[in-house]
C-alpha positions as CSV (number, residue, x, y, z in Angstrom):
1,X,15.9,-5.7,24.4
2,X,19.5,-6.8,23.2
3,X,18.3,-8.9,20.6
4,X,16.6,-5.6,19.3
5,X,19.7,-3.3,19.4
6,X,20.8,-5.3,17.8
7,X,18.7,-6.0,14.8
8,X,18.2,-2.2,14.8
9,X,22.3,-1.8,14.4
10,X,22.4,-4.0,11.9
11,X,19.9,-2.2,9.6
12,X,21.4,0.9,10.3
13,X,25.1,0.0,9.3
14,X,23.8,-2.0,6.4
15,X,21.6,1.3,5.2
16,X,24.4,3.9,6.1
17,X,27.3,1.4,4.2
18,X,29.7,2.4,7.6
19,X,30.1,1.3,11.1
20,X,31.2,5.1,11.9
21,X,28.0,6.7,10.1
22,X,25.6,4.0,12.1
23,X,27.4,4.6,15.3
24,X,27.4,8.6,15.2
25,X,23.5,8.3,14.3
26,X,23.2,6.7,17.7
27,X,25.8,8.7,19.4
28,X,28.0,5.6,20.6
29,X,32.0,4.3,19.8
30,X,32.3,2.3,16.8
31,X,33.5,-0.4,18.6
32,X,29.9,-1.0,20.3
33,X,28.1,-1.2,17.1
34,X,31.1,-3.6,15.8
35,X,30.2,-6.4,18.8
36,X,26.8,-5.9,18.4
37,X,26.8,-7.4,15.0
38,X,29.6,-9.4,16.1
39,X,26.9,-11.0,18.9
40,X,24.2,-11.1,16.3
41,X,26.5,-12.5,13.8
42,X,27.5,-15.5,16.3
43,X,23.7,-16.3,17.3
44,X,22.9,-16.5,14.1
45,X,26.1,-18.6,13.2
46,X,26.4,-16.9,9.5
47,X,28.1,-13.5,8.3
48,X,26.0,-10.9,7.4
49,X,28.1,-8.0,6.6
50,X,31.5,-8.0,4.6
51,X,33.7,-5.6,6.7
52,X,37.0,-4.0,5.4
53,X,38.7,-0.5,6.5
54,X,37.0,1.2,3.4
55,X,33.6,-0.3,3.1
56,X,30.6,-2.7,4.5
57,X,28.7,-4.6,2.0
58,X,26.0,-7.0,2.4
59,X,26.3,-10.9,2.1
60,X,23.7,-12.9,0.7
61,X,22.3,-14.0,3.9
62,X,22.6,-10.3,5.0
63,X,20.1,-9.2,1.9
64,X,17.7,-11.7,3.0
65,X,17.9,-10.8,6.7
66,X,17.8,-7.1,6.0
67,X,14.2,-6.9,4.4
68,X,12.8,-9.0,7.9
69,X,14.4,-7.2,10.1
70,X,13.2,-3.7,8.5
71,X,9.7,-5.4,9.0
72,X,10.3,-6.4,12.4
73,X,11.2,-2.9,13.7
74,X,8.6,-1.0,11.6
75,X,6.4,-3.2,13.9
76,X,7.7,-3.0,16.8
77,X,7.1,0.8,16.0
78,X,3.9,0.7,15.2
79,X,3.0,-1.6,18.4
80,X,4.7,1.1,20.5
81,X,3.1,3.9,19.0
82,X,-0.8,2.3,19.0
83,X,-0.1,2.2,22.9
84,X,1.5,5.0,23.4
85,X,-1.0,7.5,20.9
86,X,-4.0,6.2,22.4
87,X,-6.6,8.6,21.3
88,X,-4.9,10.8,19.0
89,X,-5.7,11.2,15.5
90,X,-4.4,11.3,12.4
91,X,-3.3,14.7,11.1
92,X,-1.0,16.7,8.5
93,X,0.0,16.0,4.9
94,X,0.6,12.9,3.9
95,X,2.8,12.3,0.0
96,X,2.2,8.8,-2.2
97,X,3.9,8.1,-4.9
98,X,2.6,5.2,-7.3
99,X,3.1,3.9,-11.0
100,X,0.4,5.4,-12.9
101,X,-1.3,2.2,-14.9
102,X,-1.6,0.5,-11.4
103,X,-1.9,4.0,-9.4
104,X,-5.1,5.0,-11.3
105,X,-6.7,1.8,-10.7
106,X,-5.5,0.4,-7.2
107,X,-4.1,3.7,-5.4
108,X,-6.2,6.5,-6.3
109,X,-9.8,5.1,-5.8
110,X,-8.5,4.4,-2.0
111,X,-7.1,8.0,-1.3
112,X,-10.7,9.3,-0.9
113,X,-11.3,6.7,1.2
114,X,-9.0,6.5,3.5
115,X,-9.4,10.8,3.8
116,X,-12.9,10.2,4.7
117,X,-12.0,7.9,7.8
118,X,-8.7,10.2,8.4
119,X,-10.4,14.1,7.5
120,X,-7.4,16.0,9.6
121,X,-5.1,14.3,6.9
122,X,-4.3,15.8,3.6
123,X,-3.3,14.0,0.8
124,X,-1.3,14.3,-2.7
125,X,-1.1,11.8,-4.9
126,X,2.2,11.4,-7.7
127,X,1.3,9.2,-10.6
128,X,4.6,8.3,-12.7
129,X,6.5,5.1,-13.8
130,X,9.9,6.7,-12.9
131,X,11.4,4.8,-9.6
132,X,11.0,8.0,-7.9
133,X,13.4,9.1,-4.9
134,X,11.1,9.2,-2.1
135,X,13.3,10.5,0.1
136,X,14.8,13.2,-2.0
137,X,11.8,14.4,-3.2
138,X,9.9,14.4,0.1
139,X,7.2,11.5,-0.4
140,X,6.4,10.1,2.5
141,X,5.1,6.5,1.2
142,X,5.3,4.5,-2.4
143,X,3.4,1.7,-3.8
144,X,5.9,-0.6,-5.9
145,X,5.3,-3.4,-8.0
146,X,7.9,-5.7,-8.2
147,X,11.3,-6.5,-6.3
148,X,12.7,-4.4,-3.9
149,X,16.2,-4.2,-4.7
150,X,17.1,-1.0,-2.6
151,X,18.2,-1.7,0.9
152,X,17.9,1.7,2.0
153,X,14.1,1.6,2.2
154,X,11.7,0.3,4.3
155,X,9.1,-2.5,2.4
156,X,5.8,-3.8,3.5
157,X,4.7,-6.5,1.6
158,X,1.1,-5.9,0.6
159,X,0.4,-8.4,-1.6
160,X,1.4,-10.8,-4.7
161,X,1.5,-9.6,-8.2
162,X,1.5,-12.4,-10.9
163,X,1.3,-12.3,-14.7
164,X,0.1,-14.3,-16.8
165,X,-1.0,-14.3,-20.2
166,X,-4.2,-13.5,-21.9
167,X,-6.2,-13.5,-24.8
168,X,-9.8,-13.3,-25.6
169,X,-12.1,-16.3,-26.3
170,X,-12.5,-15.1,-30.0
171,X,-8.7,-15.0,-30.3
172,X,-8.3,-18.6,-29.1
173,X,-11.3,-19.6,-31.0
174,X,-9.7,-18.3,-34.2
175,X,-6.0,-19.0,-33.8
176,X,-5.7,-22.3,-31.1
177,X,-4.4,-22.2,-27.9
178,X,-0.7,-22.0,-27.0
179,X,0.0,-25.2,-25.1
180,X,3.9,-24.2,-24.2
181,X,5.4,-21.0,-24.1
182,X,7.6,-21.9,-27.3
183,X,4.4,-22.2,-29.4
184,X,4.1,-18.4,-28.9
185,X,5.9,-18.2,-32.3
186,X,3.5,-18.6,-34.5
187,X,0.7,-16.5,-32.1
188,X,0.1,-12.8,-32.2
189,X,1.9,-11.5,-29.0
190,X,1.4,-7.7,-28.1
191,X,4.7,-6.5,-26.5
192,X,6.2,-3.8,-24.9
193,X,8.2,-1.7,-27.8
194,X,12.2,-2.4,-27.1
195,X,12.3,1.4,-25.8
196,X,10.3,0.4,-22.6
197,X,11.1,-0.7,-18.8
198,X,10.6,-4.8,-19.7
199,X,13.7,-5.3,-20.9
200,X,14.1,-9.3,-20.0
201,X,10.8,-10.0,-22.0
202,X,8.2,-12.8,-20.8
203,X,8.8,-14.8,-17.8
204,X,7.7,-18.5,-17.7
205,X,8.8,-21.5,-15.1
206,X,11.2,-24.2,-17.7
207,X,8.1,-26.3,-17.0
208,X,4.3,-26.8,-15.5
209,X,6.5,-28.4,-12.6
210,X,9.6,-26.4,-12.4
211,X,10.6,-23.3,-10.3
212,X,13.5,-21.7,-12.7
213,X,12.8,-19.2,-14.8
214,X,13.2,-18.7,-18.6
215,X,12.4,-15.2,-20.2
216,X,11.2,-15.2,-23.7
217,X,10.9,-12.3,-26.0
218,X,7.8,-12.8,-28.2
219,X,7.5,-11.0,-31.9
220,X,4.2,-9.6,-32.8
221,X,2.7,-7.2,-35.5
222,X,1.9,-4.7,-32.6
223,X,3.9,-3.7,-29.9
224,X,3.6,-0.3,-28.0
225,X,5.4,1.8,-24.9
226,X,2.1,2.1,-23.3
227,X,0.9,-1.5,-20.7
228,X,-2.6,0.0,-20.9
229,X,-2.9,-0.1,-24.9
230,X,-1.7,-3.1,-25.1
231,X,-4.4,-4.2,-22.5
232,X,-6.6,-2.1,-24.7
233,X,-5.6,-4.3,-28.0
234,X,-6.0,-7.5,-26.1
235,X,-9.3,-6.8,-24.8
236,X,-10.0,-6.3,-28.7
237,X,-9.3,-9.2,-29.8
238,X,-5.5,-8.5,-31.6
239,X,-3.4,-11.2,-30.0
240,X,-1.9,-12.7,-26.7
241,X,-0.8,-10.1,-23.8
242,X,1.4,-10.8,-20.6
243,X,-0.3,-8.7,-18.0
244,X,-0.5,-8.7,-14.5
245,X,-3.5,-9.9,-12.5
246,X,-4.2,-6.6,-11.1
247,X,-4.7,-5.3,-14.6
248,X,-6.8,-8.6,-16.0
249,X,-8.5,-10.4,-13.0
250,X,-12.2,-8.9,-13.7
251,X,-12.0,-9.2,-16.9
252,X,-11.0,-13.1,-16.4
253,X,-14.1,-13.1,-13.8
254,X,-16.1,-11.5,-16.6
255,X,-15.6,-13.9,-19.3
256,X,-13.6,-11.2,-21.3
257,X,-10.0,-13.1,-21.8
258,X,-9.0,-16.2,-20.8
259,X,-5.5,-16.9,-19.0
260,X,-3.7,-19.1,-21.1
261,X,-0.5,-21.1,-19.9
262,X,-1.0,-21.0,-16.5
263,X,1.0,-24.1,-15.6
264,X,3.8,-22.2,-17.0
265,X,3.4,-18.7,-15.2
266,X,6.3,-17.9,-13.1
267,X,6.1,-17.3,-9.3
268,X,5.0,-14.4,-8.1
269,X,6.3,-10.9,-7.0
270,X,5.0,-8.0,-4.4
271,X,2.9,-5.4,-4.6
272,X,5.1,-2.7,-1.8
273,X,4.7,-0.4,0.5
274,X,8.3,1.1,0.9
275,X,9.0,4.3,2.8
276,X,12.0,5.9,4.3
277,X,13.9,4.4,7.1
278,X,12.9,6.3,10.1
279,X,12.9,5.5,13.6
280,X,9.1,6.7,14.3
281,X,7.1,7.1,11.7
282,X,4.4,9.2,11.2
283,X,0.8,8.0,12.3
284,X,-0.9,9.3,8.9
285,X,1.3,6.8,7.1
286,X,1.4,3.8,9.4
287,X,-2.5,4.3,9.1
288,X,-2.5,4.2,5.6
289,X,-0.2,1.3,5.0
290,X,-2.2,-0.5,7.1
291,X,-5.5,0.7,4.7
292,X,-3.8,-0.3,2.1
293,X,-2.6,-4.1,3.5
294,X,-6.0,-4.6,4.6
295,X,-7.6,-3.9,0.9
296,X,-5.2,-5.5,-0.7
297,X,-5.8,-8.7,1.2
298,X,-9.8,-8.7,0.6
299,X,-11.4,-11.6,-1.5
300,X,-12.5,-10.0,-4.4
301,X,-10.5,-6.9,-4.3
302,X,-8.8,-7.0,-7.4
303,X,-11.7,-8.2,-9.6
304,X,-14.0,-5.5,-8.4
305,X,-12.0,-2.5,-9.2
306,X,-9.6,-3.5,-11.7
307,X,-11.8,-2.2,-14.2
C-alpha cells in the first residue's frame, strides 16, 4: 500500500504543478508528500520531478512514468470498484467527445450499442476537431488520435493508429509506383491545405530499416482543409493520399487503393481514451472505455466499419 501512495502522490503533484496544492487535496503537511516522492524517487534510483520554491516540473523520465502510473491507478480503481459494485448497474448521463472524421465512423456507430447493453445510461455525443477541454466543458470521456501531450489527463490506450499512403490501382497503373518517399515529387500527392492541423507534413522512417523520422511536405494540384475529401479524391483516382488505417483499411481489404511505401511508414501512434483525473470514476465510463478497448482490439474491426 506504500508503494501506491505513492504513485498516487506523484501523479497528483505532477498534475497540480505544487507540492502544497497535491498535499491540501489529501489533507496532509507538505513535508509528507515531499518524502513520499523522495522514497519513490530513491527506489527508483532516477529524478522524476524538478523541485524549486516556485515551481515543480517534470523530467523526462517523469513524463514517461506519469502516463503508467495514471494507468496503474485507473486500474486499480476499476478492480476496486468491480468488487465493490457487485450488482449495480450502469446509470446517468454519460458526455464523449470525439474528432468528427474518425467520430462518425469509429465512435458513433458504437454509442447505440453500448446504450442497448447500458439502457439506464444516457448519452451525448460531441463531434469536432478542436482539442476540446473536457474538463472545462463537462465531458466525461474523449477519444484522441494521436500523442497525448497533456499530463493532466488520464489516457487509455485503445489502440494503434498508423498512416500510410494510398492510391488506387488505376493511379499506379497510369503513373508508376513511388519506390522512396523522395520520388513523391514527380506524383500527384493530395494534401492538407497549409491552413489545416498537419502542420509537419508526411511522416516516413529515413529508411525501410530505420526508426527516425523525416517529415516531408508533398506538392500536388489538389490539396483541401477537409481529410474526408481528400479520401474522397483518392478513392477517385486523383493522386497519392497519407491517410490513417482507420480511414483506408476496407478499402485496402477491398481492392479499392493499394498502400504504397510501406517499408517506409513511420511507427505508430494511439488511438485514446483520456478523461479527467479523478479518484473514482464513474461506472458509466469505466464501462464504456472498456466497450471501446474491447472493439478496438477485434480482428477485423477496422475493415468492417471503416466504410
Amino acid at each position: 500500500m506504500a508503494k501506491l501512495k505513492q504513485l498516487e502522490t506523484f501523479v497528483s503533484v505532477a498534475t497540480r504543478g505544487s507540492l502544497t496544492a497535491a498535499a491540501q487535496a489529501e489533507g496532509v503537511a507538505p513535508a509528507i508528500m515531499g518524502r513520499r516522492l523522495d522514497a519513490l524517487e530513491e527506489h527508483l534510483g532516477v529524478k522524476l520531478l524538478l523541485r524549486t520554491t516556485r515551481r515543480i516540473s517534470l523530467t523526462h523520465e517523469g513524463s514517461a512514468f506519469l502516463e503508467h502510473c495514471q494507468r496503474i491507478l485507473a486500474d486499480v480503481a476499476n478492480a476496486e470498484a468491480s468488487v465493490s459494485e457487485g450488482g449495480v448497474k450502469a446509470s446517468g448521463h454519460l458526455r464523449i467527445t470525439a474528432p468528427a472524421g474518425f467520430g462518425r465512423r469509429h465512435v458513433a456507430p458504437l454509442v447505440p450499442r453500448f446504450r442497448d447493453i447500458h439502457p439506464e445510461v444516457t448519452i451525448s455525443l460531441n463531434l469536432s476537431d478542436r482539442i476540446v477541454d473536457i474538463g472545462a466543458e463537462g465531458f466525461d470521456c474523449a477519444v484522441r488520435v494521436g500523442d497525448m501531450p497533456d499530463s493532466s489527463l488520464v489516457s487509455v490506450r485503445l489502440a494503434d493508429n498508423r498512416r500510410i499512403c494510398v492510391a488506387t490501382p488505376d493511379y499506379l497503373a497510369r503513373h508508376g509506383t513511388p519506390q522512396t518517399p523522395a520520388e513523391l515529387a514527380r506524383f500527384d500527392c493530395l494534401t492538407l491545405s497549409s491552413d489545416a492541423s498537419q502542420t509537419r507534413g508526411w511522416a516516413f522512417r529515413h529508411s525501410a530499416t530505420a526508426e527516425a523520422v523525416n517529415y516531408l511536405k508533398p506538392a500536388g494540384p489538389l490539396d483541401c482543409s477537409d481529410g474526408q475529401v481528400l479520401h474522397d479524391w483518392c478513392l477517385a483516382g486523383w493522386g497519392i493520399a497519407w491517410r490513417s488505417t482507420w480511414e483506408v483499411e476496407a478499402e485496402i481489404a477491398a481492392g479499392e487503393l493499394v498502400a504504397v511505401l510501406e517499408d517506409f511508414a513511420a511507427p505508430p501512434n494511439g488511438i485514446y481514451a483520456v478523461f479527467p483525473q479523478r479518484k473514482h470514476l464513474a461506472l458509466r465510463v469505466r464501462l464504456w472505455i472498456d466497450f471501446l478497448k474491447h472493439h478496438y482490439g477485434t480482428p477485423g474491426f477496422w475493415k468492417l466499419l471503416s466504410k
